[in-house]
Structure formats: C-alpha cells, structure tokens
C-alpha positions in Angstrom: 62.3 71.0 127.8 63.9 73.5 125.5 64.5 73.5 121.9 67.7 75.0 120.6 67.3 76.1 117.0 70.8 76.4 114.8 70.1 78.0 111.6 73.7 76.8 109.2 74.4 78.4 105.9 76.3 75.3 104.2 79.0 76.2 101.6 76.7 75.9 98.3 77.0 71.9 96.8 77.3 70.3 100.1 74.3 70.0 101.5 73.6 66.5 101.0 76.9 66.0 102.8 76.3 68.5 105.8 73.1 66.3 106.2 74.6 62.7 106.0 77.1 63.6 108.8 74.8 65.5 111.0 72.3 62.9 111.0 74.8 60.3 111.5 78.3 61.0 113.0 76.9 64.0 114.7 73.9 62.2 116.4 76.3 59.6 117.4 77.9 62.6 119.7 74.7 63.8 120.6 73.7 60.8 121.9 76.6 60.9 124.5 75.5 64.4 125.8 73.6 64.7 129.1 69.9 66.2 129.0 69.9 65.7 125.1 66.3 64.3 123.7 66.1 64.8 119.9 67.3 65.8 116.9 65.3 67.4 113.5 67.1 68.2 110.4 65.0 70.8 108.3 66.3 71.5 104.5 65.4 75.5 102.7 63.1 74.9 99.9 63.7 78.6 98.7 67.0 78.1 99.9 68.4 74.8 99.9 71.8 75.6 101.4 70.2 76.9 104.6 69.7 73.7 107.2 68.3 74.6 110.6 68.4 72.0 112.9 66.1 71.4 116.0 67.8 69.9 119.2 66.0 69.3 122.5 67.1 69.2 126.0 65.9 68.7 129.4 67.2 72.0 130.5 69.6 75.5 129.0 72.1 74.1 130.8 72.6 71.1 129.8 72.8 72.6 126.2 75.0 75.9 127.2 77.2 74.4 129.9 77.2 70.4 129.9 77.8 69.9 126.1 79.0 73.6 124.9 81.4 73.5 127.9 82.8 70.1 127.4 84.5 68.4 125.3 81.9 66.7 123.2 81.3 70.2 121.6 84.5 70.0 120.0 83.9 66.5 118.4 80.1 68.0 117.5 82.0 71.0 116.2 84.4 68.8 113.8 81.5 67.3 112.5 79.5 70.1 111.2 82.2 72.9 111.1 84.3 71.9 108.0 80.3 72.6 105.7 79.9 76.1 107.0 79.6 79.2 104.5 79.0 81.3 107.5 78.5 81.3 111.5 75.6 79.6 112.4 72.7 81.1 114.4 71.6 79.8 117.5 68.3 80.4 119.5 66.7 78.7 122.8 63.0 78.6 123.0 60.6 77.8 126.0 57.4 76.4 125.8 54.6 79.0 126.7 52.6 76.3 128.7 
C-alpha cells in the first residue's frame, strides 16, 4: 500500500465547493482507477483554504503511471483544477513495517 498525500491551496471562498466535488464527482473517477483503495479529505483549521487529501493505492505505479498516465487523470484533473490558488503538492509514503 502507499499513501499519496496532495496538499491544495484552494482559491480563498471555495472551499466548501473544492470539497463537494472532490468527494463526489472526483471519487466517482477514482473509483474507475486500477490499484485505487481510499480516499480522505482533511480541511486547515489554521488555514482553512489548505485541503490535503489522502489517497491509497496498492502500488506507486498504479498512482504515477496507471492513473497519472492515462486518461482518467485528465477527468480527475478537470474536477479539482478549476479551485486551485496554487500547484498542488504531492508526496508518496511507505509504511515502515
């Protein structure tokens, strides 16, 4: 398993927004995409326009070359893009054990 973390500066007022479609129209694509397992959507108390998002898959792969290398990253990319204030961030991270 590996957990992809997406930090997202949302343009300020549209969080609520970002959140609705992630967690629905963007899960719906998600749910099409090989080795995908869940989805988290975390909110910034000290700042609320920072969402960071925690997405599992069975392997890196299936994140960096299945879905970013096909087309469901475009549809994924529609869904989430039009909200961002800035590039997102993106990490990988392996369990220790």
């Amino acid at each position: 398993m590996i957990l992809e973390t997406a930090t997202i500066t949302v343009t300020p007022g549209r969080e609520d927004e970002f959140v609705a479609a992630v967690e629905q129209q963007g899960r719906v694509v998600l749910e099409r995409a090989d080795g995908w397992r869940s989805l988290r959507v975390l909110r910034g108390i000290e700042r609320p326009s920072v969402i960071q998002l925690h997405l599992e898959w069975e392997t890196l792969e299936d994140h960096t070359e299945g879905f970013r290398g096909g087309p469901l990253f475009g549809e994924w990319r529609a869904v989430i893009g039009p909200f961002f204030a800035e590039p997102p961030q993106v990490e990988h991270w392996a369990p220790t054990a």
